[in-house]
N, CA, C and O atoms as a CHARMM CRD file, in Angstrom:
* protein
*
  364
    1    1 UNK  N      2.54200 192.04800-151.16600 PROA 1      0.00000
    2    1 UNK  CA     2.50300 193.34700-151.79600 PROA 1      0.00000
    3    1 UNK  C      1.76300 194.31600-150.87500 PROA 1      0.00000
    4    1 UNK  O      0.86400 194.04000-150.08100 PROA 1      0.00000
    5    2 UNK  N      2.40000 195.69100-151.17300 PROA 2      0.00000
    6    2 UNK  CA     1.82400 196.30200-150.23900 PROA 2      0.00000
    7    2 UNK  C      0.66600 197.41000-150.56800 PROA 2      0.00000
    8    2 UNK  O      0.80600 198.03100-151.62200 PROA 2      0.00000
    9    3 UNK  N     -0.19800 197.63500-149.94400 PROA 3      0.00000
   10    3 UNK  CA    -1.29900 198.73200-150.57200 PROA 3      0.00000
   11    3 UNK  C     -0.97100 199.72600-150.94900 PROA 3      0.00000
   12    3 UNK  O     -1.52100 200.12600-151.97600 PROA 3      0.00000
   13    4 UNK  N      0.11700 200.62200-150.27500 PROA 4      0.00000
   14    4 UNK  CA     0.54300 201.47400-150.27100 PROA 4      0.00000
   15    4 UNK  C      1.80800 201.69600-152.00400 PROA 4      0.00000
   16    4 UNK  O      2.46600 202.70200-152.27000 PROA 4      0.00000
   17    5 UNK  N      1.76600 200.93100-152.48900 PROA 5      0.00000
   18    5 UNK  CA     2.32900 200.86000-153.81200 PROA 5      0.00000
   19    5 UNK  C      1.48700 200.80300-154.85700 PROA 5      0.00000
   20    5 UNK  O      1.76700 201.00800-156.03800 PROA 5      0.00000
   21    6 UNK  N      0.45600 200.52200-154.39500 PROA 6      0.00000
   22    6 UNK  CA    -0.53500 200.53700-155.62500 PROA 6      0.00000
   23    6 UNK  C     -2.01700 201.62200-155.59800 PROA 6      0.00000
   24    6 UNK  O     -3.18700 201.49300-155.95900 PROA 6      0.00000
   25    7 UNK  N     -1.05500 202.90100-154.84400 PROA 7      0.00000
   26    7 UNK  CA    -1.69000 204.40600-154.95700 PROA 7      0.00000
   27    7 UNK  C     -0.51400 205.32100-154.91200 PROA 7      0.00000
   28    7 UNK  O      0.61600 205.13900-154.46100 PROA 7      0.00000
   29    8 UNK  N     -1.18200 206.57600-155.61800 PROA 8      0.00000
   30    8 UNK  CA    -0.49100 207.53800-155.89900 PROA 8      0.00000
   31    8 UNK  C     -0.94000 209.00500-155.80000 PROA 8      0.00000
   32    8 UNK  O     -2.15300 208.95000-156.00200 PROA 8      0.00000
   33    9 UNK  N     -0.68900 209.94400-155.65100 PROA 9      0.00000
   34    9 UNK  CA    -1.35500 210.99500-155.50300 PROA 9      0.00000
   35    9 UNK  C     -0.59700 211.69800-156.63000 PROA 9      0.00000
   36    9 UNK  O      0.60200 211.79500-156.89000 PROA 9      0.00000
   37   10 UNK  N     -1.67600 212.13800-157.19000 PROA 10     0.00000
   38   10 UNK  CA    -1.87000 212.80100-159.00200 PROA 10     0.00000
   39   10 UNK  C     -0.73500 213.97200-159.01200 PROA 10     0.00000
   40   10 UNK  O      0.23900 213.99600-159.76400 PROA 10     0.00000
   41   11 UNK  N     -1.08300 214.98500-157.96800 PROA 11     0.00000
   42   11 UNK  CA    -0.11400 216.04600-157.86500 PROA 11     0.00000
   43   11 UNK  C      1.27200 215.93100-157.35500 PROA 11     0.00000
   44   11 UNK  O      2.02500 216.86000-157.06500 PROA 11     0.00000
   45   12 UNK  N      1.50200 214.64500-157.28700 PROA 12     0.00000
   46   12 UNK  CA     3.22000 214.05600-156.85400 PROA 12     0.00000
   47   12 UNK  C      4.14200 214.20000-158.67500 PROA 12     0.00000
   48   12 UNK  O      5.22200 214.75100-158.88500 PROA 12     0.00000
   49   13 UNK  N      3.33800 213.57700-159.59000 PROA 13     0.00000
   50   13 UNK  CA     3.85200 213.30400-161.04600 PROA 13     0.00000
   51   13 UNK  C      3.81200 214.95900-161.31000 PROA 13     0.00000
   52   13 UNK  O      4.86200 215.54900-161.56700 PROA 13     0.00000
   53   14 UNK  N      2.59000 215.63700-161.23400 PROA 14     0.00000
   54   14 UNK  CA     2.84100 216.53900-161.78800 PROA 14     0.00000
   55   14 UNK  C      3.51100 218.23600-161.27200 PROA 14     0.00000
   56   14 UNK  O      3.66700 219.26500-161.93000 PROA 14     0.00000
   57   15 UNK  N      3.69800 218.01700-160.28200 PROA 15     0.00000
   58   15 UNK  CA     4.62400 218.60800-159.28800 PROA 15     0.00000
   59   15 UNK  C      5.84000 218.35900-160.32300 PROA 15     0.00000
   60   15 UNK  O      6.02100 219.10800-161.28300 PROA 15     0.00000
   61   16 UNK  N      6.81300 217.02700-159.99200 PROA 16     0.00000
   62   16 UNK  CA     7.96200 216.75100-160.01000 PROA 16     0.00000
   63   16 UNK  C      8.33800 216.72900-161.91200 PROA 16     0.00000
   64   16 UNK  O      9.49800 216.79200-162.31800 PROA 16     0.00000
   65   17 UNK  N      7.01400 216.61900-162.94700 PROA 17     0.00000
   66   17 UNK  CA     7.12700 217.20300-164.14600 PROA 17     0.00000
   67   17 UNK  C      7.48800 218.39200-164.35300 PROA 17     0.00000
   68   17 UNK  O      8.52200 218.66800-164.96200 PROA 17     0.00000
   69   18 UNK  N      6.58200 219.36200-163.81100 PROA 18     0.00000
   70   18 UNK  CA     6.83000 220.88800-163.79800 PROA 18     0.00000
   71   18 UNK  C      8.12000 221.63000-163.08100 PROA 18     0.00000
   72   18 UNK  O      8.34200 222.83500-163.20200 PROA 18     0.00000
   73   19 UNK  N      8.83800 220.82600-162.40800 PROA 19     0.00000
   74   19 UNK  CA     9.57000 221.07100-161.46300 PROA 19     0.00000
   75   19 UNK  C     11.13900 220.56600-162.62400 PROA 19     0.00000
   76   19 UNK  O     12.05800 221.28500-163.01600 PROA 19     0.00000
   77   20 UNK  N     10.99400 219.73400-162.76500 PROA 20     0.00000
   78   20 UNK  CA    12.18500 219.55700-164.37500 PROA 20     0.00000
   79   20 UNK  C     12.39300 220.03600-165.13900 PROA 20     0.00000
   80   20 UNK  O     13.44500 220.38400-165.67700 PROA 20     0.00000
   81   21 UNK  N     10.74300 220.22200-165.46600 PROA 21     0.00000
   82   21 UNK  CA    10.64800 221.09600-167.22500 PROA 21     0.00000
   83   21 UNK  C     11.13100 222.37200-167.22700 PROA 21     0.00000
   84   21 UNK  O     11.77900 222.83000-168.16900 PROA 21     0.00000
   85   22 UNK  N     10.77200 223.17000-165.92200 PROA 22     0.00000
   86   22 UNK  CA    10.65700 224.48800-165.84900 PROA 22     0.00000
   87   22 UNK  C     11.93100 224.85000-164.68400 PROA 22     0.00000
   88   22 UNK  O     12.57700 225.81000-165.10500 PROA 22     0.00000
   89   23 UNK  N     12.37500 224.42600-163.56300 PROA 23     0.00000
   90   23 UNK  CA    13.56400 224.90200-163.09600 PROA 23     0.00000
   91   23 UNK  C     14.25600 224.31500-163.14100 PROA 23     0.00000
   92   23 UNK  O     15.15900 224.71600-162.40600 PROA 23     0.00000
   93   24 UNK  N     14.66900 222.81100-163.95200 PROA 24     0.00000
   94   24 UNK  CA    16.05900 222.30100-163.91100 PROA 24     0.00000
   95   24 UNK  C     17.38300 222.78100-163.93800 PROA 24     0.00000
   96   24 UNK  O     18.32400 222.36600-163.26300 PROA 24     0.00000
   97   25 UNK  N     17.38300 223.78600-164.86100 PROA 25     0.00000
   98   25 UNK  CA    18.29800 224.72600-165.27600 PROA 25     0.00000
   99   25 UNK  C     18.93000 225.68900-164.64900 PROA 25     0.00000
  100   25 UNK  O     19.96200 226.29900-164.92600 PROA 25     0.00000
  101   26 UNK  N     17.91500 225.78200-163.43700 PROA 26     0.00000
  102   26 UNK  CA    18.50200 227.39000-162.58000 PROA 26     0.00000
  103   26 UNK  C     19.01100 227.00100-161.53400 PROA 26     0.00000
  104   26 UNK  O     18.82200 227.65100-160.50500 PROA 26     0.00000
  105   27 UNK  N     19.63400 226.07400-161.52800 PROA 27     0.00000
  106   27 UNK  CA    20.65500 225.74000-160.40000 PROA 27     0.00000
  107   27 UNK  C     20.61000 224.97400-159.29700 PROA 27     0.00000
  108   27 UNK  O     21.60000 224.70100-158.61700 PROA 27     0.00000
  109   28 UNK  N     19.57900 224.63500-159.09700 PROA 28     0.00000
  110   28 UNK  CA    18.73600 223.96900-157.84800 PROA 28     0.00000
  111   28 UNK  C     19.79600 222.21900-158.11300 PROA 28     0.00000
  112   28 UNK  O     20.01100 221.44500-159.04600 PROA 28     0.00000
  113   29 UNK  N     20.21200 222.34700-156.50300 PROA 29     0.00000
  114   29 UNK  CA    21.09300 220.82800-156.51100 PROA 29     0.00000
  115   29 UNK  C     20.03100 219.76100-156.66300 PROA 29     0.00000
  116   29 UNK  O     18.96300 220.02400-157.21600 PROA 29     0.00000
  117   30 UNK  N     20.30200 218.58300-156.19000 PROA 30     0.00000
  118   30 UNK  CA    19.30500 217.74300-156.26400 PROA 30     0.00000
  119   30 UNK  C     18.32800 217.79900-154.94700 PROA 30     0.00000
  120   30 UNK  O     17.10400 217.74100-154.83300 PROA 30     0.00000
  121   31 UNK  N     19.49200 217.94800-153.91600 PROA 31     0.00000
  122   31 UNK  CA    18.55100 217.70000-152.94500 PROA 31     0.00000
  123   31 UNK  C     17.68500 219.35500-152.64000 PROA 31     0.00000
  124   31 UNK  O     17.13800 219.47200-151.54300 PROA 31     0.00000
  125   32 UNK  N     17.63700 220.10600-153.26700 PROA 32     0.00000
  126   32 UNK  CA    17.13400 221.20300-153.17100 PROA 32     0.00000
  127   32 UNK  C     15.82800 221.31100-154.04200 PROA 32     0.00000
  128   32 UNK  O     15.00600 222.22500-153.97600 PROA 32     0.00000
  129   33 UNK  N     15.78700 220.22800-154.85800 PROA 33     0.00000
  130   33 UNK  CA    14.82000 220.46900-155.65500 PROA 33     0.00000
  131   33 UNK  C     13.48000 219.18600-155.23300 PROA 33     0.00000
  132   33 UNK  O     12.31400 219.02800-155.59500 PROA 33     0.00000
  133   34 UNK  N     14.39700 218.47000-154.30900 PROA 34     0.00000
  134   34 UNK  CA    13.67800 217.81800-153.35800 PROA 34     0.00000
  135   34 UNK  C     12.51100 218.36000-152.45100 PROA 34     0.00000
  136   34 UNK  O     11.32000 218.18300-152.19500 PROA 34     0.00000
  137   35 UNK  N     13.88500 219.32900-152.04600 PROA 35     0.00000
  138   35 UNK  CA    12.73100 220.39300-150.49200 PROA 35     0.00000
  139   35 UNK  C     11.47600 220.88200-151.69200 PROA 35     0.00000
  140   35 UNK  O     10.29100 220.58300-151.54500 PROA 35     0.00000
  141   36 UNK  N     11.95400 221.59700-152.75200 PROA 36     0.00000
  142   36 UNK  CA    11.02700 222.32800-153.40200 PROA 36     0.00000
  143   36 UNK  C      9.64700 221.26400-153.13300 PROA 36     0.00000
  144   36 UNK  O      8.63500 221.58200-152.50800 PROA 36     0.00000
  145   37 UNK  N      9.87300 220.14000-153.68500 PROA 37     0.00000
  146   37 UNK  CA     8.88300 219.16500-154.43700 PROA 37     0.00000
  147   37 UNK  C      7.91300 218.31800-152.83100 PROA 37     0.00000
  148   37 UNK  O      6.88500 217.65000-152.72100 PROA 37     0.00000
  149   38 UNK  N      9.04500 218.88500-151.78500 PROA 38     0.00000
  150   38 UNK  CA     7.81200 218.65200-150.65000 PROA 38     0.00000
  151   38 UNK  C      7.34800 219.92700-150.10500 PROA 38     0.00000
  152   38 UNK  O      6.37400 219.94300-149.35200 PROA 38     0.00000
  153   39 UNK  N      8.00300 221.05800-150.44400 PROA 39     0.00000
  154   39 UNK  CA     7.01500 222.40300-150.22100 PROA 39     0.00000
  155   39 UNK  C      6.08500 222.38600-150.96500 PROA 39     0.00000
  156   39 UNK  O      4.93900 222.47600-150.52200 PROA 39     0.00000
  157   40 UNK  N      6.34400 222.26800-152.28200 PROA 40     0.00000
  158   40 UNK  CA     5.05900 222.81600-153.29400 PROA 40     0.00000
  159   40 UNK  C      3.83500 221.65100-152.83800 PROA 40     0.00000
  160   40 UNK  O      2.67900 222.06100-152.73300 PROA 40     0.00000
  161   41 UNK  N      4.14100 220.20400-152.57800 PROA 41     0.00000
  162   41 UNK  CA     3.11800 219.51000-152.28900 PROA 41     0.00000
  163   41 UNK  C      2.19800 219.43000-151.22100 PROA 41     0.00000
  164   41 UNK  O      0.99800 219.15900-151.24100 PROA 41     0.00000
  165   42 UNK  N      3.18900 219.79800-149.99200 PROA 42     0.00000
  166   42 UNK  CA     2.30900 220.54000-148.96500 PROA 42     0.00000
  167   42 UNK  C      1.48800 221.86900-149.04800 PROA 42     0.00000
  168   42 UNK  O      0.84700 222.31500-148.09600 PROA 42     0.00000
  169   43 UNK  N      1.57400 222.48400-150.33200 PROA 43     0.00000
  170   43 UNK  CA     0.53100 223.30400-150.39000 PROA 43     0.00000
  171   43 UNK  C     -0.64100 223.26700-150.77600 PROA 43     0.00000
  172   43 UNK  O     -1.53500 224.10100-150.62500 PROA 43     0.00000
  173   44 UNK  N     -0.64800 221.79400-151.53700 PROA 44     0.00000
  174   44 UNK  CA    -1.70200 221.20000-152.64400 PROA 44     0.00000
  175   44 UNK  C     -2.48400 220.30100-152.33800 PROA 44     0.00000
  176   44 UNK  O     -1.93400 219.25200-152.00600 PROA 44     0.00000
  177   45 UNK  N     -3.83600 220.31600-152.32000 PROA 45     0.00000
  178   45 UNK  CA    -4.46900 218.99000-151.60200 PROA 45     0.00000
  179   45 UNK  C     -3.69500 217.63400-152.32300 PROA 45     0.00000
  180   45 UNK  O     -2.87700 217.58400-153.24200 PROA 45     0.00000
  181   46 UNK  N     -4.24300 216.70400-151.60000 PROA 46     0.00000
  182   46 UNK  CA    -3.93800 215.55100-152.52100 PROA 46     0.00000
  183   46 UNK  C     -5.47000 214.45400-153.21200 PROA 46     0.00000
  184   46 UNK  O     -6.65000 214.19800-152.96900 PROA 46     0.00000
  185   47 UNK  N     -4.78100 214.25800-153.81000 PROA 47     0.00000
  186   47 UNK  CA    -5.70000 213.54600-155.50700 PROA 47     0.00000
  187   47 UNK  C     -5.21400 212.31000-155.77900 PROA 47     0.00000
  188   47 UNK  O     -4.33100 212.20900-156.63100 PROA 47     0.00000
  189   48 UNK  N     -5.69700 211.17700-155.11500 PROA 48     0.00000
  190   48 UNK  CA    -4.96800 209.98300-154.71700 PROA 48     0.00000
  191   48 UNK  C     -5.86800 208.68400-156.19200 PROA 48     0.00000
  192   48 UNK  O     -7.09200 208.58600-156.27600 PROA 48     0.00000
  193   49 UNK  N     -5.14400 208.10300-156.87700 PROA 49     0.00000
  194   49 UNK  CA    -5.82000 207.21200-157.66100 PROA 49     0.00000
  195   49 UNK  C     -4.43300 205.88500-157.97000 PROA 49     0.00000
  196   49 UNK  O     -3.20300 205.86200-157.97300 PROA 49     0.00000
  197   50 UNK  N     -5.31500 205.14100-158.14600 PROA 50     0.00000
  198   50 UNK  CA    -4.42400 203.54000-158.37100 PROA 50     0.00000
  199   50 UNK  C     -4.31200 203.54100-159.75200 PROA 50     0.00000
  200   50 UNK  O     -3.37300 202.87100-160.18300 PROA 50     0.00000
  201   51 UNK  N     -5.18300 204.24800-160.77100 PROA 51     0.00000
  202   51 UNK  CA    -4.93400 203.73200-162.02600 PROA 51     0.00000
  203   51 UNK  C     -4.74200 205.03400-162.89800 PROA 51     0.00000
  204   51 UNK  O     -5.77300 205.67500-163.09900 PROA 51     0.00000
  205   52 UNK  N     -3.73900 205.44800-163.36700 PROA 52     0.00000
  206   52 UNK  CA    -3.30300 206.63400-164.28700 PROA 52     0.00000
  207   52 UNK  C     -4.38700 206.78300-165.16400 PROA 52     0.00000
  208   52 UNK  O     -4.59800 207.96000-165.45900 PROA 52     0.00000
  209   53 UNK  N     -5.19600 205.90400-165.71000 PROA 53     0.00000
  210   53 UNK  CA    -6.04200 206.24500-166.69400 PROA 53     0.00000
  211   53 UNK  C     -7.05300 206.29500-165.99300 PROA 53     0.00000
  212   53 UNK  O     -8.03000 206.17100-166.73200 PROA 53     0.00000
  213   54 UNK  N     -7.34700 206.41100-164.94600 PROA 54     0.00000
  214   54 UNK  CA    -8.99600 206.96800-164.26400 PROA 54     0.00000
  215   54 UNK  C     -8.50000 208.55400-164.40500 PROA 54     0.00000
  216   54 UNK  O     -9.23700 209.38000-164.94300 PROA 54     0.00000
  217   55 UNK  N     -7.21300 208.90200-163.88700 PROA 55     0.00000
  218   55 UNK  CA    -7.49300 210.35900-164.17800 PROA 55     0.00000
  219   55 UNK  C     -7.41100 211.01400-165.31800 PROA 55     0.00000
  220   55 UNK  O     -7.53100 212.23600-165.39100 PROA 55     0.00000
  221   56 UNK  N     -7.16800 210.13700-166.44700 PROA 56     0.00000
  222   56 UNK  CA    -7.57800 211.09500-167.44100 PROA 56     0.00000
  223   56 UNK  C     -9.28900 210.92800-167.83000 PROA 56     0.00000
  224   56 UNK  O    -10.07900 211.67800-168.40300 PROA 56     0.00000
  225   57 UNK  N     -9.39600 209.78700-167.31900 PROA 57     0.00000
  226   57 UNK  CA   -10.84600 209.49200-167.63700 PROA 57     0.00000
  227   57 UNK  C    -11.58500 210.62400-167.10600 PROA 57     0.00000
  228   57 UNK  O    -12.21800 211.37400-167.84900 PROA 57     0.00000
  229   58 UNK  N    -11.51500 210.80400-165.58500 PROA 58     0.00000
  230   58 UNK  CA   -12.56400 211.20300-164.75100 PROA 58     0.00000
  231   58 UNK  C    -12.25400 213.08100-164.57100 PROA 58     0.00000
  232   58 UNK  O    -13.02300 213.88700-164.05000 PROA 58     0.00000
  233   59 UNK  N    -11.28000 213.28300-165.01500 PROA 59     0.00000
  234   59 UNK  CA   -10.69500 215.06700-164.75600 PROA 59     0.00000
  235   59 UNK  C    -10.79700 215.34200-165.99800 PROA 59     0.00000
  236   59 UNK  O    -10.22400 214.80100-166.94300 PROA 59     0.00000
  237   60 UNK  N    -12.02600 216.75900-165.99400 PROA 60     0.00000
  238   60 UNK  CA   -12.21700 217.35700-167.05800 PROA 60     0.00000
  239   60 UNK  C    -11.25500 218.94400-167.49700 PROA 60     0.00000
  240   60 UNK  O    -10.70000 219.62200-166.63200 PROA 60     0.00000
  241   61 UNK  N    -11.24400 219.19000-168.57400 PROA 61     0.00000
  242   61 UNK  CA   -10.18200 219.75900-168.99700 PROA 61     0.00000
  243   61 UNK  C     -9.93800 221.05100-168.02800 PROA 61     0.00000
  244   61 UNK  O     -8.83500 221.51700-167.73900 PROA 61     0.00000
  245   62 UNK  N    -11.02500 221.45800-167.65400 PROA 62     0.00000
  246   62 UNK  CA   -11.21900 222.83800-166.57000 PROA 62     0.00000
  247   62 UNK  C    -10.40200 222.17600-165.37300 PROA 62     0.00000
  248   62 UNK  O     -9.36800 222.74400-165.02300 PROA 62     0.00000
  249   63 UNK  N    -10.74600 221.17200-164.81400 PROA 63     0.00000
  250   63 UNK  CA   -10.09400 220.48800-163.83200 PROA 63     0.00000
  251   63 UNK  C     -8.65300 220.67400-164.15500 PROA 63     0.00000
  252   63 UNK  O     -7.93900 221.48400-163.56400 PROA 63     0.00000
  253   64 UNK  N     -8.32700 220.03600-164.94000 PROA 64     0.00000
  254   64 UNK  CA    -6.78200 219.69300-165.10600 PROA 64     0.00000
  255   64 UNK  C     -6.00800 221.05700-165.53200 PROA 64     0.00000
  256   64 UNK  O     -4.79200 221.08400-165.72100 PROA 64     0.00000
  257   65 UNK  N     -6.64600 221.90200-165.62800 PROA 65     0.00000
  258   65 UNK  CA    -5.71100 223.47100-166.11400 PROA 65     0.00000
  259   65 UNK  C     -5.67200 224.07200-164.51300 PROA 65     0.00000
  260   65 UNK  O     -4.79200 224.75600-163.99200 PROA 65     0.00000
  261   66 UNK  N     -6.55500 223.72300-164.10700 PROA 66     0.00000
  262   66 UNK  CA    -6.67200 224.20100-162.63800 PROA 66     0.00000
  263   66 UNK  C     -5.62800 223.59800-161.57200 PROA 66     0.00000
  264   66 UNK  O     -5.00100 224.16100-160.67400 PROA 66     0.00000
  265   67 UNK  N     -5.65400 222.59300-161.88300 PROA 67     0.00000
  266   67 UNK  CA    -4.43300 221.57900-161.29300 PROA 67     0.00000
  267   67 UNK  C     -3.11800 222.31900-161.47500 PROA 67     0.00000
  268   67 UNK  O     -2.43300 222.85200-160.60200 PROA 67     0.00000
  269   68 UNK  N     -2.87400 222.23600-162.95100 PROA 68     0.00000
  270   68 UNK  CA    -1.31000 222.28800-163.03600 PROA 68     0.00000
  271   68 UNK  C     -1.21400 224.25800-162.98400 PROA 68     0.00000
  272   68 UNK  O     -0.14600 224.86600-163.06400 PROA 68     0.00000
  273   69 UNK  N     -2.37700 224.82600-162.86000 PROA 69     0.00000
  274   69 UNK  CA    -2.25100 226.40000-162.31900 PROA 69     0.00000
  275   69 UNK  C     -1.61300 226.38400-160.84800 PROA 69     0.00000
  276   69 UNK  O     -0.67100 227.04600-160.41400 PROA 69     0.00000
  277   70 UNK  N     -2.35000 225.50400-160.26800 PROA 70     0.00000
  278   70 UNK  CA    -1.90400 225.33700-158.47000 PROA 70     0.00000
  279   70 UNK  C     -1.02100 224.45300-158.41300 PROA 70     0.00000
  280   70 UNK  O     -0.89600 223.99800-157.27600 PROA 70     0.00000
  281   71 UNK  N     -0.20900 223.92300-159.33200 PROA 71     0.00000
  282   71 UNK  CA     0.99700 223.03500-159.33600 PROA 71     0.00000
  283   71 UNK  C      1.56400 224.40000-159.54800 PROA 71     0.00000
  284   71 UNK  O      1.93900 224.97400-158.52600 PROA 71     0.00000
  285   72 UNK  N      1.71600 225.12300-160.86000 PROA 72     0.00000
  286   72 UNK  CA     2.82300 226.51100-161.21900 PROA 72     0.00000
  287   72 UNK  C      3.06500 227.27900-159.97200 PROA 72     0.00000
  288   72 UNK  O      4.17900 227.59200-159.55100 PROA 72     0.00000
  289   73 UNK  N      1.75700 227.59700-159.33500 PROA 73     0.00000
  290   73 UNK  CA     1.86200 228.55200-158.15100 PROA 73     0.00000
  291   73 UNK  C      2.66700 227.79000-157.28100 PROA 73     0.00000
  292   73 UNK  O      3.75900 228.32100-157.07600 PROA 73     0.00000
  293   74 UNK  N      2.46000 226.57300-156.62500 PROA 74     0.00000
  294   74 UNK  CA     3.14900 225.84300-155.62800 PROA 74     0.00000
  295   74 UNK  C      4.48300 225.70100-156.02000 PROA 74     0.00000
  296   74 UNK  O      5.30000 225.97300-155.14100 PROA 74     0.00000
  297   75 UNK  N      4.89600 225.37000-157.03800 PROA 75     0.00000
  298   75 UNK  CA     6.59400 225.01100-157.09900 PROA 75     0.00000
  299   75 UNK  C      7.02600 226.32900-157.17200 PROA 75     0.00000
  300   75 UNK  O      7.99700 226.45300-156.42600 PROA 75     0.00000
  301   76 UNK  N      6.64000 227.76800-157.94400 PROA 76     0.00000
  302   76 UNK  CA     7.26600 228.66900-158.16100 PROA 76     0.00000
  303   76 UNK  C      7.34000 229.08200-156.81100 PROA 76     0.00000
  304   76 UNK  O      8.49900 229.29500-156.45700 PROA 76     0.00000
  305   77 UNK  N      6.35200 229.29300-155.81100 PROA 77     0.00000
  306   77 UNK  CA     6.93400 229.66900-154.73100 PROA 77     0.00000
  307   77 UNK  C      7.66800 228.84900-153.74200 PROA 77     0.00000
  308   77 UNK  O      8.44400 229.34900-152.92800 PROA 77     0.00000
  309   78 UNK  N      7.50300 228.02800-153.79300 PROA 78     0.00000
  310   78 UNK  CA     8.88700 226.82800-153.38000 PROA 78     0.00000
  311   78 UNK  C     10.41400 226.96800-153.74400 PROA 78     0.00000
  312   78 UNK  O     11.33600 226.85900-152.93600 PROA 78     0.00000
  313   79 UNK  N     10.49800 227.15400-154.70500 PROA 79     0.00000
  314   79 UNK  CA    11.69400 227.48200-155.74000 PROA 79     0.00000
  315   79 UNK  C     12.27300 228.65100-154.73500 PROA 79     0.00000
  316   79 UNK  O     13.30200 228.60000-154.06200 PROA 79     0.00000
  317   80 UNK  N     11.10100 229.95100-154.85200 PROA 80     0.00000
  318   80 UNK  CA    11.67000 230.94100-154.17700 PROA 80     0.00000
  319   80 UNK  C     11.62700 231.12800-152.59300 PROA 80     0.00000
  320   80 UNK  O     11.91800 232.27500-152.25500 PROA 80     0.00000
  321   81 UNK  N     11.41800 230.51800-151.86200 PROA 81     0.00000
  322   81 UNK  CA    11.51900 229.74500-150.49800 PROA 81     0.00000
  323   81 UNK  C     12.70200 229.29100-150.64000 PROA 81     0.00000
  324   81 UNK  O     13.47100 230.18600-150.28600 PROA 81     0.00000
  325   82 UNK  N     13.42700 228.12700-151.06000 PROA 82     0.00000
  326   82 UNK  CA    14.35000 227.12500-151.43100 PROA 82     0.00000
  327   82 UNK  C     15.69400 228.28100-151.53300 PROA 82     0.00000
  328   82 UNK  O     16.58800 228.55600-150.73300 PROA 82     0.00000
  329   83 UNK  N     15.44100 228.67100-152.58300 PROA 83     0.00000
  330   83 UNK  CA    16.34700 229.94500-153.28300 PROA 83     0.00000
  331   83 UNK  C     17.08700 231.02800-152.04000 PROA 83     0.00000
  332   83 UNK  O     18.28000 231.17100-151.77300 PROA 83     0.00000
  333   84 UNK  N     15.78700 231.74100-151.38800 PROA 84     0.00000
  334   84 UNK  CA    15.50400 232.46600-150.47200 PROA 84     0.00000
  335   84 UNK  C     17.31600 232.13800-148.76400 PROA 84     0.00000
  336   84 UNK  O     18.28100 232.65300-148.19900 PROA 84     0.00000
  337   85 UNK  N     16.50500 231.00000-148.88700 PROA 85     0.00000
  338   85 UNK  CA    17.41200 230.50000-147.74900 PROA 85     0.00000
  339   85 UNK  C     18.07300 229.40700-147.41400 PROA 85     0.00000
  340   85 UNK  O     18.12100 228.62100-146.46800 PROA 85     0.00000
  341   86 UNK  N     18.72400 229.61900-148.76300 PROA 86     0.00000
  342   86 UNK  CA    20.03900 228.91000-148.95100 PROA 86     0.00000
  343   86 UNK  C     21.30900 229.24500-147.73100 PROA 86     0.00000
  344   86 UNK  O     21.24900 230.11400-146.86100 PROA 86     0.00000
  345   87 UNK  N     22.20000 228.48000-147.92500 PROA 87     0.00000
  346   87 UNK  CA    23.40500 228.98400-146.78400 PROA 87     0.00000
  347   87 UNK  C     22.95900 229.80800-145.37100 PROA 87     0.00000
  348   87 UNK  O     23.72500 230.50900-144.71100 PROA 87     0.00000
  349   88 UNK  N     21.89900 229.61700-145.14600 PROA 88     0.00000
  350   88 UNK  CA    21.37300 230.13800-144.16100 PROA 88     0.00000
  351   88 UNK  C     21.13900 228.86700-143.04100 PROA 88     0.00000
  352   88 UNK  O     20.50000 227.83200-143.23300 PROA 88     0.00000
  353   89 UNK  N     21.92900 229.32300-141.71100 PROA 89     0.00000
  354   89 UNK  CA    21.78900 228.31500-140.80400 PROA 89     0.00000
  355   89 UNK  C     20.64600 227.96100-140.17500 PROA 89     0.00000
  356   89 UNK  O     19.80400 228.81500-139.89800 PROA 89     0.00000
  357   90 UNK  N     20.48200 226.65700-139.87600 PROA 90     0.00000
  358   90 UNK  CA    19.09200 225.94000-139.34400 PROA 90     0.00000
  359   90 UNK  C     18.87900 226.34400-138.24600 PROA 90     0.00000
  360   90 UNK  O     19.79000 226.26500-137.42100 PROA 90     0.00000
  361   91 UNK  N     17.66400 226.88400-137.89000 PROA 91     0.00000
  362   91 UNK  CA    17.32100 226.88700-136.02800 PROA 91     0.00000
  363   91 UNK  C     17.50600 225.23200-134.95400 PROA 91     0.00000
  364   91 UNK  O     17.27800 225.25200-133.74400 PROA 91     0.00000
C-alpha cells in the first residue's frame, strides 16, 4: 500500500463539491471542469489530512467559512478563465 493513498488534501473534496453544486449546469464539458478544478486548486494552499474526521474535529467554524469563501473565489474565477478561452488556440 501506498502512502500516498492514505492522504488527501481537504480543498481537493471541497473544490470539486462546489464545483458540481454550483456550475454543473452551465455547460462546462467534463474535461473543462477538470482544468477549472486544477486552476481553482492552484490558487489555494493545501490542507493535507489522512482522516476526514480530524478535520471536522480540528477546523473551527471561522476556519471552515473561510475555506469554502477561498474555495467560491477560486472556482468562480476558474470557471471564468475556462469560459474565457475556450476555442482559442494553444501557444
Amino acid at each position: 500500500m501506498s502512502i500516498k493513498e492514505d492522504i488527501s488534501n481537504y480543498y481537493e473534496d471541497l473544490v470539486v463539491d462546489h464545483l458540481v453544486d454550483s456550475f454543473s449546469q452551465r455547460g462546462l464539458t467534463r474535461e473543462e471542469m477538470e482544468d477549472v478544478a486544477c486552476l481553482a486548486l492552484n490558487q489555494l494552499p493545501a490542507r493535507y489530512y489522512r482522516y476526514s474526521v480530524d478535520m471536522a474535529f480540528f477546523l473551527t467554524g471561522r476556519e471552515m467559512e473561510k475555506m469554502r469563501s477561498q474555495v467560491h473565489d477560486a472556482v468562480a474565477a476558474a470557471v471564468e478563465y475556462v469560459i474565457s478561452h475556450r476555442n482559442q488556440p494553444e501557444d
